[in-house]
N, C-alpha and C positions, 0 to 999 in steps of 0.2 A: 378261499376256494378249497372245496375238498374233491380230491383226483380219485374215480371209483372205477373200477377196472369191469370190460363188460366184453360178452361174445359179441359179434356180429348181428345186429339185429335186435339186439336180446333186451327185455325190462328189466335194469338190476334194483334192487331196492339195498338202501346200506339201513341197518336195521339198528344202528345207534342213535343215527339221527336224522329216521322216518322218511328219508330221502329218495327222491328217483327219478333218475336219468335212462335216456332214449338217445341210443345214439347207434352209428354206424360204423366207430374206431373204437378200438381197443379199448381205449378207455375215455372218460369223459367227466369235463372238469364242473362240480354243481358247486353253485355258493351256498354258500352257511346258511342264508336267510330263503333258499328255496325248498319248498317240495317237490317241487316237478320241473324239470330242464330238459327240455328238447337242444339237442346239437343235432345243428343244420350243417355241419362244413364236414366232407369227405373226398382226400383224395384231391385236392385244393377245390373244388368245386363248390356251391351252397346248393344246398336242399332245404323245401321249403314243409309246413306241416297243412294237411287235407282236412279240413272240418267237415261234417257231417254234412248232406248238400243235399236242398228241394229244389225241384225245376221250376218251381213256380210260388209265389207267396203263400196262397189256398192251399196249399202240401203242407205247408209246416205245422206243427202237433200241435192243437187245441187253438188253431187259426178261429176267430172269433167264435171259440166254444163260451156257452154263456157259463159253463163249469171250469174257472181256472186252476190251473195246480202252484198253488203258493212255494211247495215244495221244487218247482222247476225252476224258479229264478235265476236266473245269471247263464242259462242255456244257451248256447248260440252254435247258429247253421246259417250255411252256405245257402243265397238263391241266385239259382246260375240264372235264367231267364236277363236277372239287372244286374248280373255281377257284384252285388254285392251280401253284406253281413246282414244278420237279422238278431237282437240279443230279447230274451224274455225277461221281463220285470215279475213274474208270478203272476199278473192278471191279462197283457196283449204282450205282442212283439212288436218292437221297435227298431226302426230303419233305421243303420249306422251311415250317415250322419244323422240327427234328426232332421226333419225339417226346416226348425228354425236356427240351424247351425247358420245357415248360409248371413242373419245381420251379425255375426261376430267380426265380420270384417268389411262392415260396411256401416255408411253415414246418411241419411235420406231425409231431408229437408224441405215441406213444401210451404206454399204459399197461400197467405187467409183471403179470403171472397172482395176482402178490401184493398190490395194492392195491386190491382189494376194501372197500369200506368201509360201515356204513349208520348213520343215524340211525333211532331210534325214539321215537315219541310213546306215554305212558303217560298216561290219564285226564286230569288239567288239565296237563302238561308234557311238552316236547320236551326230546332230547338238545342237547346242542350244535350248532353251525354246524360244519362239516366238510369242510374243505379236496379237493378232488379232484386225485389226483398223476397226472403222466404219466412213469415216469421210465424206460421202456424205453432202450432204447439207441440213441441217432442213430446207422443202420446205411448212409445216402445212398439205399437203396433203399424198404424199407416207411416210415421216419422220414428225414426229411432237414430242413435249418436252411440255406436260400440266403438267410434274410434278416438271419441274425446275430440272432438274437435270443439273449437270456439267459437261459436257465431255473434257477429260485430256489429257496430253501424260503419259502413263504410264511408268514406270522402270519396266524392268522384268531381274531377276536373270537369268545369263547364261545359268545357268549349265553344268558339266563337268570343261573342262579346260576353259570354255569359260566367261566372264566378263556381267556386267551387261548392255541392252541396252536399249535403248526408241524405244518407237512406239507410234507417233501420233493418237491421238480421241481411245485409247485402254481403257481408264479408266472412268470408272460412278461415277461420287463422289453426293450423296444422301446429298438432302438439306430441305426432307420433313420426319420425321418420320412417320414411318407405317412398315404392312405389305406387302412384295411385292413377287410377281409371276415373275418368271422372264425366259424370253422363249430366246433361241440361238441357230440359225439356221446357218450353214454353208454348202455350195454346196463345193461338196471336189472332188478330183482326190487321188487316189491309186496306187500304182506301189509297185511288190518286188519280190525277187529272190531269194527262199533259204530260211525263217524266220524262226528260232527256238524259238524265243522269243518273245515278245509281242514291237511294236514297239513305234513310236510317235503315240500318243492321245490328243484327244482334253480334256481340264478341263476348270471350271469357279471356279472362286476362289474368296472369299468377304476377304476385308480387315476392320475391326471392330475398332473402335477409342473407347482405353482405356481411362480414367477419364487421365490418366500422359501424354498425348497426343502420347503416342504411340500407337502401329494397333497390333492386334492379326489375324494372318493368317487361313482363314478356307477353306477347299477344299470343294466344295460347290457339283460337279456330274465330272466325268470323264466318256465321251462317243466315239465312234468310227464312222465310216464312216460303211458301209455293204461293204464288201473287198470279191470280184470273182475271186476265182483263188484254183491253187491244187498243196498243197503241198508246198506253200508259194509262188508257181510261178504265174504270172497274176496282177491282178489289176483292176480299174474301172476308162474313164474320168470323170464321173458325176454321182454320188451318195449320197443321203441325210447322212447327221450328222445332229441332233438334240438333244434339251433336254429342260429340264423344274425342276422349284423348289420354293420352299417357303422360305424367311426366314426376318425375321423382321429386318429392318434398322432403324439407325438415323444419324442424321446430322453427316456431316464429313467420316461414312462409306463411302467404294466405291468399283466395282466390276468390276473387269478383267479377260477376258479372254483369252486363249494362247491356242499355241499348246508344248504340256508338251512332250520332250527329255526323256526317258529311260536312267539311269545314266550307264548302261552296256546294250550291247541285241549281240546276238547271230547273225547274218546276213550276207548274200553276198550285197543285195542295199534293203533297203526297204524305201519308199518316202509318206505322206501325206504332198497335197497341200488344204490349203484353197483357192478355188476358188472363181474368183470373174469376170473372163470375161464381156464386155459387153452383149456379148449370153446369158449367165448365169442369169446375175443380173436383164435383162430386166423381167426375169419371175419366179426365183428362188434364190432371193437377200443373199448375207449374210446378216442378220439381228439380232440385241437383242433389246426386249421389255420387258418394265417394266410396270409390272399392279398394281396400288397400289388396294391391296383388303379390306383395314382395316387400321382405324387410329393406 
């Protein structure tokens, strides 16, 4: 660091080694590898530095002029309107963040036209426990994977009389620790006749990797579809199931979701399908995303 001695206020330039500091003490310390050093601290206090500033995007200089100035690039001004920075590449101006800043920190996974699947409850039994896949194609654009995560086939416990089975692209297996947000969206169909009792439901379940390399099982949100009808009779084809939740991973965790069998229920027919139609999916996908919010 070189220490360069300045009035109040004042631009010094040290002129061996083309350098210059801005400051508001006496003197002010630039490193070797700068040209330009703003000191922010006066008086124990920090000061901050004002960039050039338009109230509105359509202010800023040569805002979709169809004549760019190549020589302006690297320019950047204040729009106070969104609070924030705007930087010129020599031909537009570009919103700091960009817009596609925001899948850097995120994992979004949907589901192909063909993995439709449903449980049904018959008078005292339910089907199986039934895995939910997503196994469309990571394309970067509708599906994208910025956080490395791993997508599995998963084993899911029968339940009942029934044996344990796989479902393809069902399982998240987490290869970054953090905190993570994690949203699951399914377009469902309902039918039932008669329900006394609460039927198949949807859950998200994390599996947690103990130090002995076995998983401690956690039931993470168990939610339903909005079910139309009276007196257990009726149903819906297309009504949202959704949900959301926090909870911190690390490597080796991983998170499956299902539609969870009632181990007894009370019924004439009661049926949730996880939808997944081409109709569907073109505008209301089954989908899970992972947002990491925190290391």
């Amino acid at each position: 660091m070189k220490k360069i001695s300045t009035s109040l206020m004042l631009l010094i330039v040290s002129m061996a080694f083309s350098q210059v500091g801005i400051s508001k003490n006496p003197t002010v310390e630039i490193h070797n590898k700068a040209i330009l050093q703003v000191d922010g601290k006066y008086e124990g206090k920090n000061y901050g530095m004002m960039l050039p500033e338009v109230s509105a995007p359509e202010n800023l200089p040569l805002y979709n002029s169809a004549n760019p100035d190549r020589e302006m690039a690297g320019m950047m001004m204040f729009e106070k309107t969104h609070a924030t920075f705007y930087s010129y590449d020599g031909g537009k101006w570009n919103n700091e963040p960009t817009a596609a800043d925001f899948k850097m920190k995120q994992s979004r996974f949907l589901s192909n036209a063909d993995e439709e699947t449903s449980v049904v409850c018959v008078l005292l039994g339910c089907g199986r426990h039934v895995g939910l896949s997503f196994g469309a194609t990571v394309d970067g654009k509708q599906s994208y994977n910025s956080l490395n995560i791993t997508r599995e086939t998963a084993v899911v416990a029968g339940g009942g009389i029934y044996g344990d089975k796989s479902f393809n692209n069902a399982k998240f297996v987490i290869n970054e620790a953090g905190v993570y947000d994690i949203y699951l969206n399914v377009p469902s169909k309902t039918g039932g006749a008669v329900s006394l009792t609460s039927g198949p439901q949807y859950q998200l379940r994390a599996y947690l990797k103990q130090s002995n390399g076995s998983y401690n099982e956690v039931k993470l949100t168990t939610f339903f579809p909005d079910y139309y009808g009276i007196l257990g009779i009726g149903g819906d084809t297309n009504t949202a199931a959704f949900t959301t939740t926090r909870i911190r991973l690390n490597p080796g965790d991983y998170i499956v979701s299902r539609i969870h069998s009632p181990l007894a229920t009370v019924s004439v027919v009661v049926t949730l399908t996880a939808a997944a139609n081409t109709n569907i999916a073109q505008y209301y996908p089954r989908e899970i995303m992972f947002t990491k919010v925190s290391d």
